[in-house]
N, C-alpha and C positions, 0 to 999 in steps of 0.2 A: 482508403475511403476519404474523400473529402472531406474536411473539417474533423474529423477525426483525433484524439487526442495522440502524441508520440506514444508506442509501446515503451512498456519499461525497461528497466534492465536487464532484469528477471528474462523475461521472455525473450531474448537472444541469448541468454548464459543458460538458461534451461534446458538439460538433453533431453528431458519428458517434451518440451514445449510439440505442439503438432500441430501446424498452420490449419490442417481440416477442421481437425478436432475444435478447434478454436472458432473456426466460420459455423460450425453447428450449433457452437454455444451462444454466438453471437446472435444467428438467427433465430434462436429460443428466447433469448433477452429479449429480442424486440416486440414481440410476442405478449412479456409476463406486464401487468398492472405493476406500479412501484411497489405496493405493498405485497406484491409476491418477490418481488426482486427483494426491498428490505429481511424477508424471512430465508430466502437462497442463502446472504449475506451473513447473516446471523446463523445457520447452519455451516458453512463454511469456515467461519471466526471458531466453531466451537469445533469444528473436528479438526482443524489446524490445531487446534492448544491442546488436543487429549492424542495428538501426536507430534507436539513442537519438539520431541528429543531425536524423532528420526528425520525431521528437515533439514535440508541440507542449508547452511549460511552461507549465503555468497563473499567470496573475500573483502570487495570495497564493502559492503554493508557492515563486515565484520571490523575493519578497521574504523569506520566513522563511528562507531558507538565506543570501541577503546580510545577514539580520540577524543569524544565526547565525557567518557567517565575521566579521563588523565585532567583533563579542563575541570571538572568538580573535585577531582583530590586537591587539586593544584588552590581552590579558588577562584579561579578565572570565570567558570561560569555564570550566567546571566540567566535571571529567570523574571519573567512579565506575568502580571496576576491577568487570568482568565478574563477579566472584565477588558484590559489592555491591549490584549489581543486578540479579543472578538471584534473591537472597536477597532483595531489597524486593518484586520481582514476587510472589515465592511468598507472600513475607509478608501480601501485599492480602487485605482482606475481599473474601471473593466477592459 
């Protein structure tokens, strides 16, 4: 699709992934008011976490957070107060 944001990783390392299945969901999306889409969203956040034990992690995903926790045992880590970086988001060239 044009203008279209890249897929993620996810969905090419996915063996569930199902291009159909995916253009059904998409043409349902287009469809829903944001405020039906915000509750999809918040349905989906919550049935991912009362089965985040059977998700499978992907391996780069699995290592960016072990190299993320090694950078806070370590000290290395960097953290910016909320106010910081709501303010650098806004600040980006669109």
């Amino acid at each position: 699709m044009p203008g279209s944001r890249p897929r993620s990783p996810a969905t090419y390392c996915d063996p569930c992934y199902n291009p159909v299945m995916n253009t059904e969901h998409r043409l349902a999306l287009e469809k829903m008011s944001a405020g039906e889409k915000a509750e999809l969203m918040e349905a989906l956040w919550e049935d991912m976490l009362q089965r985040s034990n059977s998700l499978p992690s992907l391996s780069w995903h699995k290592q960016i957070l072990n190299e993320r926790r090694e950078s806070v045992l370590r000290g290395e880590a960097k953290y910016s107060p909320l106010d910081a970086v709501e303010k650098r988001l806004l600040d980006r060239p669109s």
